[in-house]
N, CA, C and O of each residue as an XYZ file, in Angstrom:
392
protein
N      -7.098     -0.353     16.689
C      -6.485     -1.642     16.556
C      -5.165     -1.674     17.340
O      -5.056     -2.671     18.053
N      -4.285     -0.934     17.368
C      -3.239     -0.266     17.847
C      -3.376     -1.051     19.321
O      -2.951     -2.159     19.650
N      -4.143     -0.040     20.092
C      -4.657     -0.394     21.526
C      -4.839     -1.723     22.030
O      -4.389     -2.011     23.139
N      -5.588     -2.751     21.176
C      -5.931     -3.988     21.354
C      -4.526     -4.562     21.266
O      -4.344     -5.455     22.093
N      -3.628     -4.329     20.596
C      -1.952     -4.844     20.104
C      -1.471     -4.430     21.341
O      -1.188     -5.321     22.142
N      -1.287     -3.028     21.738
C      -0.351     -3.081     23.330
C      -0.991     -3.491     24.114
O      -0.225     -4.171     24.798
N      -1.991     -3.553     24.538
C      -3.205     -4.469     25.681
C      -2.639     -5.719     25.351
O      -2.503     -6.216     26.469
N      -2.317     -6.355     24.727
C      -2.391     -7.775     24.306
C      -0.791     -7.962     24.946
O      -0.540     -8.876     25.732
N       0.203     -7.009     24.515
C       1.335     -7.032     24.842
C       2.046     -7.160     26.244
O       2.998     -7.767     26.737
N       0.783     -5.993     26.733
C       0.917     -5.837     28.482
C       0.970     -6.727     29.089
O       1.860     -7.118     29.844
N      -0.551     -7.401     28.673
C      -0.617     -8.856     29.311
C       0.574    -10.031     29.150
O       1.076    -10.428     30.202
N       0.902    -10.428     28.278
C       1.369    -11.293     27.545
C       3.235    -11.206     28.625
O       3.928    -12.109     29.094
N       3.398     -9.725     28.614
C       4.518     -9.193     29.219
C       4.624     -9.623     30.646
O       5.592    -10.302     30.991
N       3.667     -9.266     31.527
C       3.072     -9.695     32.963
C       3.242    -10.937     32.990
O       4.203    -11.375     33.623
N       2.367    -11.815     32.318
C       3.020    -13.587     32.025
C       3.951    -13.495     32.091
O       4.359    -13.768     33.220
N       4.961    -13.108     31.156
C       6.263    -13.263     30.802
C       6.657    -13.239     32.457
O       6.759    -14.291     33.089
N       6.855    -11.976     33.046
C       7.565    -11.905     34.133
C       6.799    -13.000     35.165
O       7.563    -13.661     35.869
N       5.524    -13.215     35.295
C       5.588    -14.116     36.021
C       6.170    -15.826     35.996
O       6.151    -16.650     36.910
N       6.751    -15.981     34.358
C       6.889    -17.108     34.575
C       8.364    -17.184     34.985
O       8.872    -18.221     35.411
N       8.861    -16.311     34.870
C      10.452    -16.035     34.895
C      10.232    -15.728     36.507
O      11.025    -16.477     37.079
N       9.616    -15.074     37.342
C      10.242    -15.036     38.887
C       9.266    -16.281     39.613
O       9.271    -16.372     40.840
N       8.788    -16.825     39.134
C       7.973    -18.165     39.832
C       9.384    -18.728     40.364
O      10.536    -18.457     40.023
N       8.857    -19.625     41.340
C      10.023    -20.805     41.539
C      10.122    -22.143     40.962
O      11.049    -22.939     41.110
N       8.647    -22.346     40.033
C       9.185    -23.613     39.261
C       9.747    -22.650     37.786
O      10.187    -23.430     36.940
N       9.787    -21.784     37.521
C       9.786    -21.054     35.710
C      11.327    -20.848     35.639
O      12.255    -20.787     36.445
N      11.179    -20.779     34.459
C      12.565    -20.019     34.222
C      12.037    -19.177     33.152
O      10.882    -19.190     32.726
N      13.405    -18.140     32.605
C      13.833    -17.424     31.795
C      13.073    -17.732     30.599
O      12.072    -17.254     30.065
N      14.100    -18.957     30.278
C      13.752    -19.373     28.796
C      12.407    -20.026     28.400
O      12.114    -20.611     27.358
N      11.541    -19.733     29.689
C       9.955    -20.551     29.534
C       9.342    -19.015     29.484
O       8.231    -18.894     28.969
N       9.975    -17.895     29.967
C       9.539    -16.593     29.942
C       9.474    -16.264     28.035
O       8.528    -16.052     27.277
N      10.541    -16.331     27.882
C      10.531    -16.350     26.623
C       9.812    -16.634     25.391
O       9.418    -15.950     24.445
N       9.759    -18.079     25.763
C       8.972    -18.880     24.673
C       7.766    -18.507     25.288
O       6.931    -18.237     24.425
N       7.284    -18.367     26.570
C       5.750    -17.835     26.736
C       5.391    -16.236     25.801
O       4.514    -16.233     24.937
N       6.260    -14.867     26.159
C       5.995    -14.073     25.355
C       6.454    -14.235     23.507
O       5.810    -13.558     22.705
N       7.271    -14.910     23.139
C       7.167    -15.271     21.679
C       5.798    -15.944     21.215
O       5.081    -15.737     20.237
N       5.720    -16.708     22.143
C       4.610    -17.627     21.704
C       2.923    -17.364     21.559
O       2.100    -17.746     20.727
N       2.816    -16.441     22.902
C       1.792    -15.651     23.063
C       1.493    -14.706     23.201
O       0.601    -14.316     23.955
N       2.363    -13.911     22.298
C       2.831    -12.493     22.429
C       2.957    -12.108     20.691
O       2.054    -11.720     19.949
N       4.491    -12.383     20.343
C       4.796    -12.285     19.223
C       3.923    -13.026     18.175
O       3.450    -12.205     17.389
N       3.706    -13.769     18.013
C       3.349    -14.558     16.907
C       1.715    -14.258     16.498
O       1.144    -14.139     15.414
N       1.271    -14.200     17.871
C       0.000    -14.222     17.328
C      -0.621    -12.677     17.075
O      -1.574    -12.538     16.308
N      -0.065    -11.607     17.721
C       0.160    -10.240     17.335
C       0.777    -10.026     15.748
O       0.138     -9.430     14.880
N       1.621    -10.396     15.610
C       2.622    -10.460     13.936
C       0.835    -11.095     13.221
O       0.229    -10.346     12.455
N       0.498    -11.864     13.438
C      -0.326    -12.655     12.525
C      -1.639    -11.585     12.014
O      -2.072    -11.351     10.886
N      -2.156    -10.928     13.731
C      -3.111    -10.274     13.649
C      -2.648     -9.026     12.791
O      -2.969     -8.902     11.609
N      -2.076     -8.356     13.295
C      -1.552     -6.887     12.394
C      -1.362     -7.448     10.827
O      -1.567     -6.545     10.016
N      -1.140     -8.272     10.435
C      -0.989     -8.731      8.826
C      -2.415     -8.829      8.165
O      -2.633     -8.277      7.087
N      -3.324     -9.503      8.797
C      -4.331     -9.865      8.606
C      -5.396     -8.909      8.376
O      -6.080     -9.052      7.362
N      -5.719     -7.612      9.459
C      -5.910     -6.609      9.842
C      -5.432     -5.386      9.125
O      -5.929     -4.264      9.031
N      -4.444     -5.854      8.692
C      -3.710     -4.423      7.345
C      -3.672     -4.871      6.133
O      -3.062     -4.330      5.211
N      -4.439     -6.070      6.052
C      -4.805     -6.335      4.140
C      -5.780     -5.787      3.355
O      -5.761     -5.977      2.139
N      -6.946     -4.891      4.077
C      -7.226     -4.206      3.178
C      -6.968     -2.757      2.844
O      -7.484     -1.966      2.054
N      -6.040     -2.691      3.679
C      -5.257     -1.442      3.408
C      -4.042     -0.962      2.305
O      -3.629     -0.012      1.639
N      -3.731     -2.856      2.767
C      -2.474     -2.681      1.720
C      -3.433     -2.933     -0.278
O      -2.964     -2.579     -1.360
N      -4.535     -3.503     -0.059
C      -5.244     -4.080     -1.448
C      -5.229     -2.302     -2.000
O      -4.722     -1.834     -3.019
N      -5.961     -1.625     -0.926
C      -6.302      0.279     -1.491
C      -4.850      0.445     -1.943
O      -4.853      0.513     -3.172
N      -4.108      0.500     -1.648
C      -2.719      1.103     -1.791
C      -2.387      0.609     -2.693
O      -1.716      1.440     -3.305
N      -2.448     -0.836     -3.546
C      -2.060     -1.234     -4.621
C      -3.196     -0.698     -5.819
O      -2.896     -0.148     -6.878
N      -4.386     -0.979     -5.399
C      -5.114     -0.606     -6.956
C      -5.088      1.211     -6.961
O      -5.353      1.737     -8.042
N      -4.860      1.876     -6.095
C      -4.286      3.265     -5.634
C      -2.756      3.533     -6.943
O      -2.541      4.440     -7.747
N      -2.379      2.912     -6.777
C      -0.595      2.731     -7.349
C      -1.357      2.359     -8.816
O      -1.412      3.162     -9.747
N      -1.745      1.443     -8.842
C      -2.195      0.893    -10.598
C      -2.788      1.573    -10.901
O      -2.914      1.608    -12.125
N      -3.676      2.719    -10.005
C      -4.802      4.090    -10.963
C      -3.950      5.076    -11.424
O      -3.965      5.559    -12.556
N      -3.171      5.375    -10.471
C      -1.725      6.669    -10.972
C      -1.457      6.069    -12.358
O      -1.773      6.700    -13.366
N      -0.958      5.029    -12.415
C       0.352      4.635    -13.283
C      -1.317      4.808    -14.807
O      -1.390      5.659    -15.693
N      -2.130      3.883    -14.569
C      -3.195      3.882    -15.303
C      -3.294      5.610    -16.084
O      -3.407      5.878    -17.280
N      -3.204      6.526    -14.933
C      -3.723      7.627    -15.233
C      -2.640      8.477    -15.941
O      -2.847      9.618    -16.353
N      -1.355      7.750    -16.054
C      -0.067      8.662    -16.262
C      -0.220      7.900    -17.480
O       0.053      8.702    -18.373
N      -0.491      6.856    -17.968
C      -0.235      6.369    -19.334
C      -1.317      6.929    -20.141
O      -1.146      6.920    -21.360
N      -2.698      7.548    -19.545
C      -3.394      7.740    -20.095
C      -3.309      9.389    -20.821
O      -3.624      9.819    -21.931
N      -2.575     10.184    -19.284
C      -1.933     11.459    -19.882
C      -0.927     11.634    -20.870
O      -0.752     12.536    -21.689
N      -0.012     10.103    -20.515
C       0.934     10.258    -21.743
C       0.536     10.119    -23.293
O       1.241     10.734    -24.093
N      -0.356      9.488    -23.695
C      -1.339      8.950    -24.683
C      -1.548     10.316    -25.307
O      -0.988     10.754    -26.313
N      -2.520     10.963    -24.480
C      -3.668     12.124    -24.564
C      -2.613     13.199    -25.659
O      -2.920     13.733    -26.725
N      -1.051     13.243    -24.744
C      -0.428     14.250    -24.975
C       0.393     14.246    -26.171
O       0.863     15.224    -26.751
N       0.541     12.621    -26.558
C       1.256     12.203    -28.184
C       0.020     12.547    -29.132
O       0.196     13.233    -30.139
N      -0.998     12.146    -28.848
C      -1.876     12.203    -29.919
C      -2.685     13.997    -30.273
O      -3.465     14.195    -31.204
N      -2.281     14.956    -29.380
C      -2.564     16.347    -29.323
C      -1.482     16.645    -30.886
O      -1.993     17.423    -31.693
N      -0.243     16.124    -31.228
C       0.351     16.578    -32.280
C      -0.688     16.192    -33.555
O      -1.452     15.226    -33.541
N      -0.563     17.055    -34.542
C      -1.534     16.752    -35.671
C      -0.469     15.350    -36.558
O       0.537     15.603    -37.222
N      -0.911     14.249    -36.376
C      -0.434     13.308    -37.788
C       0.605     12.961    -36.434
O       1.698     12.611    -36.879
N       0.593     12.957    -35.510
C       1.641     12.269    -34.631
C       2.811     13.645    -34.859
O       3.870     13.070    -34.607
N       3.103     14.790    -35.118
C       4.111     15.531    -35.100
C       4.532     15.411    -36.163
O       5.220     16.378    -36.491
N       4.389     14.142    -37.389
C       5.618     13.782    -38.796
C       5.178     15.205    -39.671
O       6.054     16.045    -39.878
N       3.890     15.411    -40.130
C       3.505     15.862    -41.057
C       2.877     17.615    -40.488
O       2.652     17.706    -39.281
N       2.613     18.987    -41.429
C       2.717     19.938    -40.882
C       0.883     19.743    -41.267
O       0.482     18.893    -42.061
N      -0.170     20.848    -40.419
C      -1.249     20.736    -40.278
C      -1.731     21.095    -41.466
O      -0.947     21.709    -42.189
N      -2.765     20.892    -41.855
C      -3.413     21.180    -43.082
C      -3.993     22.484    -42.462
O      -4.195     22.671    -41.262
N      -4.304     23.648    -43.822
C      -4.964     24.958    -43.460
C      -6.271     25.135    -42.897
O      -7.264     24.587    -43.376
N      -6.303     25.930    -41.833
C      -7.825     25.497    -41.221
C      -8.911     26.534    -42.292
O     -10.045     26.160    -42.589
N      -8.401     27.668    -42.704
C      -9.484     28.054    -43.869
C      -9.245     27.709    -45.083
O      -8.142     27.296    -45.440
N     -10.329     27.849    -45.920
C     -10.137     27.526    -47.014
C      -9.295     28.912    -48.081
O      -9.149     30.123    -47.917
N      -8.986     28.146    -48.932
C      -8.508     29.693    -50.037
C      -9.813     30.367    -50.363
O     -10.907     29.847    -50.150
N      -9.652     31.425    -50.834
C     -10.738     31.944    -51.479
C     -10.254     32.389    -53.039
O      -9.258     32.961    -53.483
N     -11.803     31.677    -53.791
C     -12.055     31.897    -55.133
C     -12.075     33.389    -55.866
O     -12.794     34.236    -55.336
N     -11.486     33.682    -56.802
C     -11.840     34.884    -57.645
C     -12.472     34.460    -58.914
O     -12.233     33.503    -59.650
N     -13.627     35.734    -59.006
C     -14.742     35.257    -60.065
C     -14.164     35.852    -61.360
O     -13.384     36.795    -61.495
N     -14.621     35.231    -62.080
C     -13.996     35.602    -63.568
C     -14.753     37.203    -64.422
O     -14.352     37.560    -65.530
């Protein structure tokens, strides 16, 4: 995509100078020719062209954060009773017979 953007530029640049050393052009028609057919419609394409890159990068960002709340969760609820209370005995007592 890159390539197609300075190709586009080259050209657009070449205009430029030709309208600026013509003998009817000037400068400021150089100008508004490369803003016009240069800048703007390049700015437009690269935006357009990097939206689904930027969409990965956001639901990318919302899976982390997703995945950090989910570790944080995991790691409160590992305490027995939330941490308040101490664990109950995992064996039982043992009976003596009479």
């Amino acid at each position: 995509m890159y390539l197609v953007v300075v190709a586009w530029l080259y050209v657009v640049l070449m205009m430029s100078v030709a309208e600026a050393t013509s003998s009817n052009g000037t400068v400021l028609g150089a100008l508004f020719t490369f803003a016009l057919y240069g800048l703007v419609p390049i700015a437009l394409l690269v935006y357009i062209m990097g939206t689904p890159g930027r969409k990965r990068a956001i639901k990318a960002r919302e899976q982390a954060e997703r995945d950090a709340q989910n570790a944080a969760a995991a790691a409160s609820s590992a305490e027995p009773a939330g941490g308040r209370e101490p664990a109950a005995e995992p064996v039982a007592a043992m009976r003596k017979e009479p």
